[in-house]
KEKE-3310 file (N, C-alpha, C; in steps of 0.2 Angstrom, whole numbers, plus 5000, padded with zeros to 4 digits):
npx = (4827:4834:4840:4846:4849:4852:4854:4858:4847:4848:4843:4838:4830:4824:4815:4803:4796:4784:4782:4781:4792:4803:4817:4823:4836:4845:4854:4859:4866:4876:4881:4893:4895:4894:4883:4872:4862:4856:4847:4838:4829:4817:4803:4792:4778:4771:4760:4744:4744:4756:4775:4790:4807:4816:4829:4838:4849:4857:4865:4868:4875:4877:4879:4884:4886:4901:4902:4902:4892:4889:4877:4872:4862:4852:4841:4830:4816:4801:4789:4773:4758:4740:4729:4712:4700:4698:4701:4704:4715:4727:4742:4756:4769:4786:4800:4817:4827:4844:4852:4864:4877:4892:4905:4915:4931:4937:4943:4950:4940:4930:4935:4937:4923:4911:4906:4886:4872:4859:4844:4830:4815:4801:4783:4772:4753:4743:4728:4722:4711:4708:4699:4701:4704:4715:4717:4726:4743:4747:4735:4716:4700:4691:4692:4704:4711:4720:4724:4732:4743:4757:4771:4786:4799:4812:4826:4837:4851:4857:4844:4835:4821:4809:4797:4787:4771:4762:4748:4736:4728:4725:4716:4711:4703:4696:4690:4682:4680:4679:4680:4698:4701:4704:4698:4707:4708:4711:4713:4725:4731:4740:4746:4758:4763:4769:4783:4793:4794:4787:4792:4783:4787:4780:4776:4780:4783:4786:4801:4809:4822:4827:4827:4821:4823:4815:4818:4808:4796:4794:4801:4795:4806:4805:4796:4804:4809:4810:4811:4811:4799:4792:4779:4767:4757:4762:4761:4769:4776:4791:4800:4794:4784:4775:4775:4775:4770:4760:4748:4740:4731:4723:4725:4717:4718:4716:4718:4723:4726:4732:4735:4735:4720:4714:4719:4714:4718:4729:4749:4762:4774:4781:4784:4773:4762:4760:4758:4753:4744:4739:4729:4729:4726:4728:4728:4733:4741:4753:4755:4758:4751:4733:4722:4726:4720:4728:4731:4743:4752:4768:4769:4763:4770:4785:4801:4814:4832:4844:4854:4857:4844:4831:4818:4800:4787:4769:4757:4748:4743:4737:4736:4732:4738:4740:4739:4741:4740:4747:4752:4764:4765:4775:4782:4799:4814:4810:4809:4797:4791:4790:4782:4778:4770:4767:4757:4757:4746:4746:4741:4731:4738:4744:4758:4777:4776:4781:4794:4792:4803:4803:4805:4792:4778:4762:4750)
npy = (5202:5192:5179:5165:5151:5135:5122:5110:5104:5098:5090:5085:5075:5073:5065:5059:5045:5049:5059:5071:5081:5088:5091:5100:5101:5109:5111:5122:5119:5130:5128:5135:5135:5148:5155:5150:5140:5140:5131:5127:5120:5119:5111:5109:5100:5094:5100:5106:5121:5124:5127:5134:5135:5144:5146:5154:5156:5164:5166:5176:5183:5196:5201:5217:5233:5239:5232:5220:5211:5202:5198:5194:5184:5184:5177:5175:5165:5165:5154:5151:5141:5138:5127:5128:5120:5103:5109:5125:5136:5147:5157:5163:5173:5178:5189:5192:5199:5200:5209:5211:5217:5214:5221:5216:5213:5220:5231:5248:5254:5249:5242:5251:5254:5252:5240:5236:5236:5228:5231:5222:5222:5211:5206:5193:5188:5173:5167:5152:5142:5125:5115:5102:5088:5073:5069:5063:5066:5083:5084:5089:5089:5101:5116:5129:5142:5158:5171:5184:5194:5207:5214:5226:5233:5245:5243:5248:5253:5259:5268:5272:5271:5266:5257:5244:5238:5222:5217:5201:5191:5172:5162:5147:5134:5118:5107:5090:5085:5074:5058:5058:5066:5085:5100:5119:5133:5147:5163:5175:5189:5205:5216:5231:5243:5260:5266:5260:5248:5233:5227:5220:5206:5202:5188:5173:5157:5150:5144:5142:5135:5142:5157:5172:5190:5203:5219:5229:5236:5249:5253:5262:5271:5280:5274:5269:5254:5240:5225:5214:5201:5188:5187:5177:5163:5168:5164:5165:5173:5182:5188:5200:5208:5215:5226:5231:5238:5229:5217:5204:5190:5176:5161:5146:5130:5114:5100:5082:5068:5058:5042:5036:5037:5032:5021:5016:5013:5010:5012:5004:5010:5026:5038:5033:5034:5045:5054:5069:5079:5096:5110:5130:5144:5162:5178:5193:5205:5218:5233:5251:5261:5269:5258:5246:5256:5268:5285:5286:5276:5268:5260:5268:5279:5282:5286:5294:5297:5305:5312:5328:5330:5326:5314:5313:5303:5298:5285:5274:5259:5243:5238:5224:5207:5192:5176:5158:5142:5127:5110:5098:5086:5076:5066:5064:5055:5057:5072:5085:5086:5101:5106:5120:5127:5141:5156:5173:5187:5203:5219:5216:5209:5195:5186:5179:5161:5156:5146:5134:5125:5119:5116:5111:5110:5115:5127)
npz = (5516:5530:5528:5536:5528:5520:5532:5545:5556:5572:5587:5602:5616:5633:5647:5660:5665:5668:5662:5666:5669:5656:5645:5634:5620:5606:5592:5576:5565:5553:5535:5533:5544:5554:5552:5566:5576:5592:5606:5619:5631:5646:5654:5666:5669:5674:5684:5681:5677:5665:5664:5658:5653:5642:5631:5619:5607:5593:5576:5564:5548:5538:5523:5517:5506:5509:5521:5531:5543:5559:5569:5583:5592:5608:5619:5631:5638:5648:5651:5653:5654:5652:5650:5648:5645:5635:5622:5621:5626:5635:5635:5641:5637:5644:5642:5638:5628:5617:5606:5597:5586:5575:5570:5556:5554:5540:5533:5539:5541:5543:5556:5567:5570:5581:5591:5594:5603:5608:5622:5625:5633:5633:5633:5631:5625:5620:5615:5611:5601:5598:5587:5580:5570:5567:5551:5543:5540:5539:5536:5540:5551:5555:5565:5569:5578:5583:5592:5598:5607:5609:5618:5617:5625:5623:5635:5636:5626:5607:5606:5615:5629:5620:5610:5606:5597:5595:5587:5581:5572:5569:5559:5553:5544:5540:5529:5526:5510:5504:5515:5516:5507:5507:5511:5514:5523:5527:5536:5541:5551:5555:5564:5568:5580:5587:5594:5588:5574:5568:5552:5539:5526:5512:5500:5492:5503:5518:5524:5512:5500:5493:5493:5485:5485:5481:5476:5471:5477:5488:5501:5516:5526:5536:5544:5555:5559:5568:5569:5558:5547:5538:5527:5524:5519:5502:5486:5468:5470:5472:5489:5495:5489:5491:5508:5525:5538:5542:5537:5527:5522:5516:5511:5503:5499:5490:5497:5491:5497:5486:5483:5497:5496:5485:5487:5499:5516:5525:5518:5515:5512:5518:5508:5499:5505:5510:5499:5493:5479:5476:5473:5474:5478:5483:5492:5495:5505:5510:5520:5523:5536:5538:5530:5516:5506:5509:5508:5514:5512:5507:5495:5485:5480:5474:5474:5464:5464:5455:5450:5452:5456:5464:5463:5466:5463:5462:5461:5452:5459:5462:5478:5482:5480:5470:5470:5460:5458:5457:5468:5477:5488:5500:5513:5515:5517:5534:5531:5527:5514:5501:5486:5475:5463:5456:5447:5449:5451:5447:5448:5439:5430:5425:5429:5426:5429:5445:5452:5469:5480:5498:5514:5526:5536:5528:5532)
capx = (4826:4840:4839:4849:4850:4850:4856:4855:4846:4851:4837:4838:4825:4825:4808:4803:4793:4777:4783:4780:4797:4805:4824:4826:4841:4847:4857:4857:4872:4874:4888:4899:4897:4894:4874:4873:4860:4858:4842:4839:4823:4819:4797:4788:4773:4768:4752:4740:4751:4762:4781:4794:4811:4819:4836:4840:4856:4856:4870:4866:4879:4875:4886:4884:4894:4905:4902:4903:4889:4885:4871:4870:4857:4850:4835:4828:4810:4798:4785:4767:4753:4736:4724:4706:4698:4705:4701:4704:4720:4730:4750:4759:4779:4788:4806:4823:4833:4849:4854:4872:4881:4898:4907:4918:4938:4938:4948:4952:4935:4925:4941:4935:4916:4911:4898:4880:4871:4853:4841:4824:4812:4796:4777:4765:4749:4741:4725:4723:4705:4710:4695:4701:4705:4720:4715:4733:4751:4745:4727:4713:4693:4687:4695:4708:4712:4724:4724:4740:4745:4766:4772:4792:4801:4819:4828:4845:4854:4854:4839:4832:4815:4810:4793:4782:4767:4763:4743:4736:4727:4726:4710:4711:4697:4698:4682:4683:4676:4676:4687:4705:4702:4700:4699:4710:4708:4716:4715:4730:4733:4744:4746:4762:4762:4772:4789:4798:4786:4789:4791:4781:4789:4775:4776:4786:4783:4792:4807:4808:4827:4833:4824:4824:4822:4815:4818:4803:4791:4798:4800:4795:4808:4803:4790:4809:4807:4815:4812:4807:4796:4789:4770:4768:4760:4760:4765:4768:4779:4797:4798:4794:4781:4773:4779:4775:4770:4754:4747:4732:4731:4720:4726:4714:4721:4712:4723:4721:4733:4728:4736:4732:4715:4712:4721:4709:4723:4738:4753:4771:4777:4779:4782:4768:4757:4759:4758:4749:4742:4736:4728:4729:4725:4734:4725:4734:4743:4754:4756:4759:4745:4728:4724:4731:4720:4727:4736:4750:4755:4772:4768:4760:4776:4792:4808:4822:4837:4846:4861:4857:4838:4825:4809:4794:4780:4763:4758:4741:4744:4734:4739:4732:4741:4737:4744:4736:4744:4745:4760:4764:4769:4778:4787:4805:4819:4808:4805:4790:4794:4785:4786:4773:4771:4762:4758:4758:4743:4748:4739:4724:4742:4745:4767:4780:4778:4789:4795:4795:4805:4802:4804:4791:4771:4758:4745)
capy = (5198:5188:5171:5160:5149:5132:5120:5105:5106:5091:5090:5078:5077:5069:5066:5056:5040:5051:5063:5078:5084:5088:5095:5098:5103:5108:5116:5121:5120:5129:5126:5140:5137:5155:5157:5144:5143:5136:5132:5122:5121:5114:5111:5108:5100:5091:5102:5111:5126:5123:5131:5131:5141:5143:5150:5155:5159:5166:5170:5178:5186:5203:5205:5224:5234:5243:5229:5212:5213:5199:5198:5189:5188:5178:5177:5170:5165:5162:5153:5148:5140:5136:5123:5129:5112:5103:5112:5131:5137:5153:5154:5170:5174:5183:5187:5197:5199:5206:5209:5212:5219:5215:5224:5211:5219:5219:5236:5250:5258:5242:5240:5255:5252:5250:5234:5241:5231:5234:5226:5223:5217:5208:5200:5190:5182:5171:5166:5146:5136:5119:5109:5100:5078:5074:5064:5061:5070:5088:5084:5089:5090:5105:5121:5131:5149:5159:5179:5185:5201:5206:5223:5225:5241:5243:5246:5251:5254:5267:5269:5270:5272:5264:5251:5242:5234:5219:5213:5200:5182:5168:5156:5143:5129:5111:5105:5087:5083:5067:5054:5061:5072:5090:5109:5120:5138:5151:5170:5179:5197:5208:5227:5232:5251:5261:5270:5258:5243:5227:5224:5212:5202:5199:5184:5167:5152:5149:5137:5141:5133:5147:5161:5179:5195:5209:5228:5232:5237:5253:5253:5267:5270:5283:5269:5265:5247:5237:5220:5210:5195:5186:5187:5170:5161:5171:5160:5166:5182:5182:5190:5210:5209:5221:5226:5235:5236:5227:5212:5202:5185:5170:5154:5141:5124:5108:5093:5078:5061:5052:5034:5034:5038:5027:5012:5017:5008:5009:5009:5002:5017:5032:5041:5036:5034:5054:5060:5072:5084:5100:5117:5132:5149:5167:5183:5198:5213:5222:5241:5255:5267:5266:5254:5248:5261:5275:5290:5284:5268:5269:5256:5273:5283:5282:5291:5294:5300:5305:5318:5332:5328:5320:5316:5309:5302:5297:5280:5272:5252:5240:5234:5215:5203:5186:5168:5153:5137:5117:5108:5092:5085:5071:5065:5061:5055:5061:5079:5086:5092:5106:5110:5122:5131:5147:5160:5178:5192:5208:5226:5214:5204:5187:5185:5172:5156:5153:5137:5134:5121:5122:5108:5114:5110:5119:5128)
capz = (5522:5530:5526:5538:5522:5518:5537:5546:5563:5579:5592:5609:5621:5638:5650:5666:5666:5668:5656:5670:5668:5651:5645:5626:5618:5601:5588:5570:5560:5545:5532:5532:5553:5554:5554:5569:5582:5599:5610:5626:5637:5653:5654:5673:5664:5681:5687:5675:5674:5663:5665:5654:5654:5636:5629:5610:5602:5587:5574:5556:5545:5533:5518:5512:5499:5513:5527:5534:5551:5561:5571:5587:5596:5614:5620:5637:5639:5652:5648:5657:5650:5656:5647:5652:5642:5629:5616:5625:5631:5636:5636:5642:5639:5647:5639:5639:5622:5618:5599:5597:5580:5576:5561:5555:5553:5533:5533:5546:5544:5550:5561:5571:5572:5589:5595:5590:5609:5612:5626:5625:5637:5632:5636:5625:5627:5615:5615:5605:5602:5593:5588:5575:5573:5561:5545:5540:5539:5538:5534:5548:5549:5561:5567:5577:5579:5587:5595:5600:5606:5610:5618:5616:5628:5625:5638:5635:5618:5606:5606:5624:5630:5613:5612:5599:5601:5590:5585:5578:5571:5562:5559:5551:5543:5535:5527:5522:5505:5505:5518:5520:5503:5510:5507:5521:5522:5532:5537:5543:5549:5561:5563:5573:5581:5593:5592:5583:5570:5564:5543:5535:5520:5510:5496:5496:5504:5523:5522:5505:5502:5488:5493:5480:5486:5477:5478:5466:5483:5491:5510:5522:5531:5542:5551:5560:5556:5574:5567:5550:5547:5534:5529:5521:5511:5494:5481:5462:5469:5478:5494:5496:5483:5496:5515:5528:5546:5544:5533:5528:5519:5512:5508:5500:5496:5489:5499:5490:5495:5482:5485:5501:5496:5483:5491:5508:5520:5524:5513:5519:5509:5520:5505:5494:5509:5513:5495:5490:5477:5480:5470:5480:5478:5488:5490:5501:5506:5515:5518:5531:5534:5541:5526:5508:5500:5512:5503:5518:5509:5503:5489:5484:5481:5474:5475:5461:5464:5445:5448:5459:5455:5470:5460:5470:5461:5466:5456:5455:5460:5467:5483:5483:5476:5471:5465:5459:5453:5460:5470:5477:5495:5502:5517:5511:5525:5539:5530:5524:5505:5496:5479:5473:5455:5455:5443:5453:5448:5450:5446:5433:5426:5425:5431:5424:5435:5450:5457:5475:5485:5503:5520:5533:5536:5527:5536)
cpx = (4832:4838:4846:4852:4849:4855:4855:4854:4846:4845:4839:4834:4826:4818:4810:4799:4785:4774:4778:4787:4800:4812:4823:4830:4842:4851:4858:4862:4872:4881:4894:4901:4895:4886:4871:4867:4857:4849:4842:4832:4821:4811:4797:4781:4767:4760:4749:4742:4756:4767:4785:4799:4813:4823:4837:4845:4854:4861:4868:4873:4876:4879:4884:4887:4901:4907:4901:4900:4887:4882:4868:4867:4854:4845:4833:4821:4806:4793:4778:4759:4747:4730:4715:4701:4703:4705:4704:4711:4726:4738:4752:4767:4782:4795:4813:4828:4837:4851:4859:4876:4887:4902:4913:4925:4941:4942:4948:4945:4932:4929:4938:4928:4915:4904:4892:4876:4864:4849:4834:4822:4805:4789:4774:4759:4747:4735:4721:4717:4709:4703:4696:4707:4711:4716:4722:4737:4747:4738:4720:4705:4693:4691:4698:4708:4718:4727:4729:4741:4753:4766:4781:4794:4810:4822:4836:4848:4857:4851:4833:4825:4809:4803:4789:4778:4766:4753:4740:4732:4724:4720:4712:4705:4698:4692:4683:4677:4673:4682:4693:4704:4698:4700:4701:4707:4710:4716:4719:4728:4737:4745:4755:4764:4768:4779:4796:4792:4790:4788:4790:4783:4782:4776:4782:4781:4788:4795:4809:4817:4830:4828:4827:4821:4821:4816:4812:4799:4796:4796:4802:4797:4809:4797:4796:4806:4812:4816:4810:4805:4796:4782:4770:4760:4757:4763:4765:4773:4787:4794:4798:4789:4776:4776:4774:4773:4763:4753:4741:4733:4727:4723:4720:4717:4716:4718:4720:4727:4729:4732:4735:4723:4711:4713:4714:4710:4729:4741:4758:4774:4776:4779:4775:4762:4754:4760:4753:4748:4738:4736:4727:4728:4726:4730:4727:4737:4748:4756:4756:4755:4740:4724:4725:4729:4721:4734:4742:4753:4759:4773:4765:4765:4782:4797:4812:4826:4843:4849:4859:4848:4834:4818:4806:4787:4775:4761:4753:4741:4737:4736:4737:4735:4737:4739:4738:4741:4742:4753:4757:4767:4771:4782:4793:4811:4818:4808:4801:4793:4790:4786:4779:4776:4766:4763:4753:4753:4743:4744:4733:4730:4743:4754:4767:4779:4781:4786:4796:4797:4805:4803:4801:4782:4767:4753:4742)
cpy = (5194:5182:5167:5154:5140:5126:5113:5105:5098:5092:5083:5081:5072:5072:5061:5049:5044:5058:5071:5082:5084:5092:5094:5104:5104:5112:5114:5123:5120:5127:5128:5140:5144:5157:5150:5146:5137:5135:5125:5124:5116:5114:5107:5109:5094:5092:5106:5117:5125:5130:5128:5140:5139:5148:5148:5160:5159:5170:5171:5183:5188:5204:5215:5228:5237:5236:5223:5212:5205:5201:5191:5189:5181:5182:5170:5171:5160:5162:5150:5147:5137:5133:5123:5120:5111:5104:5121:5130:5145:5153:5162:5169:5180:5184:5193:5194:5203:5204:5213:5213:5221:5217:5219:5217:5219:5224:5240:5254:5253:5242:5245:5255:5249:5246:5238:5234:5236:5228:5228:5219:5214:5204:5200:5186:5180:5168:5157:5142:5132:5114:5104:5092:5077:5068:5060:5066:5076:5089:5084:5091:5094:5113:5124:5138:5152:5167:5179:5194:5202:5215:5220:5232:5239:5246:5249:5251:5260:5270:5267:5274:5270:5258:5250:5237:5229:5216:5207:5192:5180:5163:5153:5135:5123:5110:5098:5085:5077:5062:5060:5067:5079:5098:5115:5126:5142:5160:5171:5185:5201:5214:5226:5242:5251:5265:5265:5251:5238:5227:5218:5211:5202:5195:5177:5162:5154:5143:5138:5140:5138:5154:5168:5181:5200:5216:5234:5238:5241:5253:5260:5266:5275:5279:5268:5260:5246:5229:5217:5202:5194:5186:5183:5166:5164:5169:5165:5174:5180:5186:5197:5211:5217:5221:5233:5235:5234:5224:5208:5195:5181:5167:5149:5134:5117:5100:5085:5072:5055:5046:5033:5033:5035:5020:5011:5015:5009:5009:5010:5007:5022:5037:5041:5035:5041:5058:5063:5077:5089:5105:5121:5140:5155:5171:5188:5202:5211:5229:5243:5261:5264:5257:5255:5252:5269:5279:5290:5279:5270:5265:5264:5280:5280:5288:5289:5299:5298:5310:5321:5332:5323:5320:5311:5309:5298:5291:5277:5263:5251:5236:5226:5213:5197:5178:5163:5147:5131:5117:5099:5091:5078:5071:5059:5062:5057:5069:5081:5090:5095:5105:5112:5126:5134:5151:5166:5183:5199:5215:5223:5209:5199:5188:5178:5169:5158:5147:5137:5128:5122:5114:5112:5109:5114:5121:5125)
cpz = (5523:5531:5531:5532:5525:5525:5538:5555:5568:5584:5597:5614:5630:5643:5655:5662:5663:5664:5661:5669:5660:5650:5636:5624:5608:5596:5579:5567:5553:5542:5533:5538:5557:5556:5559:5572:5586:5601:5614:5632:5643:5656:5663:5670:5671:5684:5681:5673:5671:5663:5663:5655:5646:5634:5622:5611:5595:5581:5564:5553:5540:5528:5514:5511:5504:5519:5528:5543:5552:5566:5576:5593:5600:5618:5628:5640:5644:5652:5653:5648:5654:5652:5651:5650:5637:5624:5616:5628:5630:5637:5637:5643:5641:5645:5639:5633:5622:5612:5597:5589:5579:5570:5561:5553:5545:5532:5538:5547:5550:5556:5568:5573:5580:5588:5595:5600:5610:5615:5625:5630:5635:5634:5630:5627:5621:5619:5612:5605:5596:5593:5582:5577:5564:5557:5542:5541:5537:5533:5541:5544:5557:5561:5573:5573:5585:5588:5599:5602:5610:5611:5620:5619:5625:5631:5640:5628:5613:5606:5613:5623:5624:5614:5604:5603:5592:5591:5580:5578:5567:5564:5553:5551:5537:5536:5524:5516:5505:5506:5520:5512:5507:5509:5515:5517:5528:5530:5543:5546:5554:5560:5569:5574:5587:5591:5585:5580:5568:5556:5541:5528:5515:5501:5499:5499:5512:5522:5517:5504:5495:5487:5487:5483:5483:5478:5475:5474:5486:5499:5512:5527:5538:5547:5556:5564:5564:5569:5563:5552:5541:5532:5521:5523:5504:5489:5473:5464:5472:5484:5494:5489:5484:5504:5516:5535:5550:5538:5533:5524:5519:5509:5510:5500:5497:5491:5496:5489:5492:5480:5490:5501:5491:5486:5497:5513:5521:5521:5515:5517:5514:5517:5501:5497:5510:5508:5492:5485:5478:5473:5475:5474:5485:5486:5496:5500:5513:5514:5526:5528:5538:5537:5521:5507:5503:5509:5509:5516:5505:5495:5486:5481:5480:5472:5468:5461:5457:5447:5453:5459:5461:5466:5464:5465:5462:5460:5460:5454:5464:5470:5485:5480:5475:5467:5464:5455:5459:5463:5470:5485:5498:5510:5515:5515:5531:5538:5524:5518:5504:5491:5476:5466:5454:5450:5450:5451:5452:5445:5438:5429:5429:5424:5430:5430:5440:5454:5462:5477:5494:5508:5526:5531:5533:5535:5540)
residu = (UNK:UNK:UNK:UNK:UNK:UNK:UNK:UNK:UNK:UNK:UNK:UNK:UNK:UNK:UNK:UNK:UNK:UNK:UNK:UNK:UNK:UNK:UNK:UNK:UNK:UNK:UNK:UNK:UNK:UNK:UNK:UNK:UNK:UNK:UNK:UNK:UNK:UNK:UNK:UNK:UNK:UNK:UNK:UNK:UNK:UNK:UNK:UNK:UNK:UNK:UNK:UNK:UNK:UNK:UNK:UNK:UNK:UNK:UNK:UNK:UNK:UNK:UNK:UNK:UNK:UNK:UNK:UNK:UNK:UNK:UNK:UNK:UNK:UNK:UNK:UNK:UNK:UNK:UNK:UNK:UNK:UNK:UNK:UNK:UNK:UNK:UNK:UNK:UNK:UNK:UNK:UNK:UNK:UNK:UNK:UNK:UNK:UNK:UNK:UNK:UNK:UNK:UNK:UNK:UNK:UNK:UNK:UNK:UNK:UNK:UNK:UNK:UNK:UNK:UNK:UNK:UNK:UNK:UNK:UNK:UNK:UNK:UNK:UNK:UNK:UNK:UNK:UNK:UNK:UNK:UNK:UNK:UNK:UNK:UNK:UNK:UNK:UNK:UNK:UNK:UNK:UNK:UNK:UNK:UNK:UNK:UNK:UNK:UNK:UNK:UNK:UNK:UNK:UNK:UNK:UNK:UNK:UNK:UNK:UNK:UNK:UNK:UNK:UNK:UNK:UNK:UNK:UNK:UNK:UNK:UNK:UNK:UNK:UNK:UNK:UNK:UNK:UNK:UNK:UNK:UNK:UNK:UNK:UNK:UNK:UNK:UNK:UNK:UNK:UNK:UNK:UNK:UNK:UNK:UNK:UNK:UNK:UNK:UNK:UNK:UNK:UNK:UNK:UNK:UNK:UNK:UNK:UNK:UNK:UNK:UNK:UNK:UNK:UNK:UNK:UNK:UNK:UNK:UNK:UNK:UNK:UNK:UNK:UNK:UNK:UNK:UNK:UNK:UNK:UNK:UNK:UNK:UNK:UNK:UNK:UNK:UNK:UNK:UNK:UNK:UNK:UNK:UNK:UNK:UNK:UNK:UNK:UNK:UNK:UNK:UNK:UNK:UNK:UNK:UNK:UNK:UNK:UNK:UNK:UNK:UNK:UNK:UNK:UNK:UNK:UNK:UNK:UNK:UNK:UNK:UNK:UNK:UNK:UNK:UNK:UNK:UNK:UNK:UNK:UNK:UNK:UNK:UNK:UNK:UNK:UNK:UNK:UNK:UNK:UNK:UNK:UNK:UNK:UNK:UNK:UNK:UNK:UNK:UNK:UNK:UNK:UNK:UNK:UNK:UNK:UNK:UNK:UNK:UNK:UNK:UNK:UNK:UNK:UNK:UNK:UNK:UNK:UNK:UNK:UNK:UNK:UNK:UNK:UNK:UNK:UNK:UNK:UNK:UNK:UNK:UNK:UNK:UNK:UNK:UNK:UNK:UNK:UNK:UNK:UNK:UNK:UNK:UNK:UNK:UNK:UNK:UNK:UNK:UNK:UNK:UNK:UNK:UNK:UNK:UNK:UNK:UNK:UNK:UNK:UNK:UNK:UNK:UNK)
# end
């Protein structure tokens, strides 16, 4: 999975008086300068329709044993949205990408590689019910949900006449125990079909700032894969613990900010005001096939190649996975810190720990 890596991102906003019009700009500088990336949007938030236009830049750099590719990729979205009440609301995008591969000139083969240029055209609707009231910094009482479906044509490249369709959605439920202490919960899932599929990551954490990637889980790559995600949050695994072009997931987690929660007031601290302890529990999949337990699942199959030998053997795994461990959360110089410590169960075993760092929102 390409990792952008560890950055610092700039954001400026500019509005009206009555906050009907809107301009946001910004850009994400990473170290090296090299994995950069741009965006800039321009909202007409005026009448109950909303419209918005938006522009992404997009720069990723591939090192592989032969090659040096970047990977730059622009995106131009248009966006409507329509709030039926306020809890209820529909959004459709409507989009044009164009993802661009350039062989860096490291000797005379690269040197000679031609520009790799391919266009896509794109729609999405999303679906969004939100009934839920905040209790604190990433603590809520009620529920939202969100049904999504995306279709992708390409229309020019190497791969012409080319489409994928993308399904998919995520519920999500806070139950407060008692005050701000509370218990979230969350179901995932997305399938992607069509001539070319999207691959799902499956383990990790998103944001995670030292991500590993495993090679243990073999990928089928006659699904000709167009574009990778992550399928997140699977704590106690790195990432590719499973893949494929369809995913499922359950996260648990027990949110407990306990000096906010004993104090029962406010506290001048906005670190120790927004910390919190948390236990959580992960339970999912991913795989390609009708499902995991379908004799199509490349987690089901492996290949060794040994001299002039191709041996293919049939291997009986269980494609859940699941973690379980505690973390801790904070807001620290205006960002959200993670740090979980999970143990990983795989095939009925209990896996070494693993430590995550992370800066984003949980669920």
């Amino acid at each position: 999975f390409l990792t952008p890596g560890l950055n610092a991102f700039f954001k400026v906003g500019l509005s009206d008086l009555l906050e009907d019009y809107r301009i946001v700009a910004g850009v994400r500088l990473d170290f090296n300068l090299v994995n950069n990336e741009y965006v800039i949007s321009i909202a007409n938030l005026k009448n109950r329709l909303d419209r918005e236009i938006f522009f992404h830049r997009q720069s990723i750099e591939q090192t592989s044993l032969y090659s040096i590719v970047r990977f730059r990729i622009h995106e131009l979205h248009y966006i409507l949205k329509y709030p039926f009440n306020p809890l209820l609301s529909l959004k459709g995008t409507f989009a044009l990408r164009k993802d661009r591969a350039v062989y860096m000139s490291t000797d005379q083969y690269n040197l000679r590689q031609p520009d790799i240029n391919r266009y896509w055209a794109s729609v999405k609707g999303e679906l969004t019910y939100d009934a839920t009231r905040p209790l604190g910094l990433n603590l809520y009482d009620g529920m939202r949900m969100k049904l999504f479906g995306e279709y992708y044509y390409q229309i020019d490249g190497d791969m012409k006449n080319t489409n994928m369709s993308v399904l998919g959605f995520d519920v999500r439920h806070y139950l407060p125990i008692h005050r701000n202490f509370i218990w979230a919960n969350r179901f995932a899932t997305s399938t992607s079909f069509g001539k070319s599929k999207l691959i799902y990551y499956m383990g990790g954490v998103d944001t995670w700032l030292t991500p590993k990637f495993t090679t243990e889980a073999p990928i089928d790559y006659t699904q000709n894969y167009a574009y990778q995600t992550l399928a997140t949050n699977m704590r106690g695994f790195y990432q590719n613990v499973r893949n494929g072009n369809s995913f499922a997931v359950i996260n648990s987690e027990l949110r407990f900010p306990i000096f906010s929660y004993l104090a029962n007031r406010p506290l001048r601290s906005d670190f120790i005001n927004n910390f919190q302890i948390i236990a959580f529990g992960d339970l999912g999949t991913a795989w390609t096939g009708l499902t995991p337990y379908s004799d199509d699942n490349a987690l089901f199959t492996r290949v060794i190649r040994k001299g002039g030998l191709l041996i293919t053997v049939r291997e009986q795994r269980q494609p859940l996975v699941g973690g379980l461990g505690f973390g801790a959360r904070a807001r620290l110089l205006g960002y959200y810190l993670r740090a979980d410590y999970a143990w990983g169960i795989e095939d009925m075993v209990v896996n070494k720990p693993v430590f995550y760092i992370s800066l984003s929102l949980d669920f």
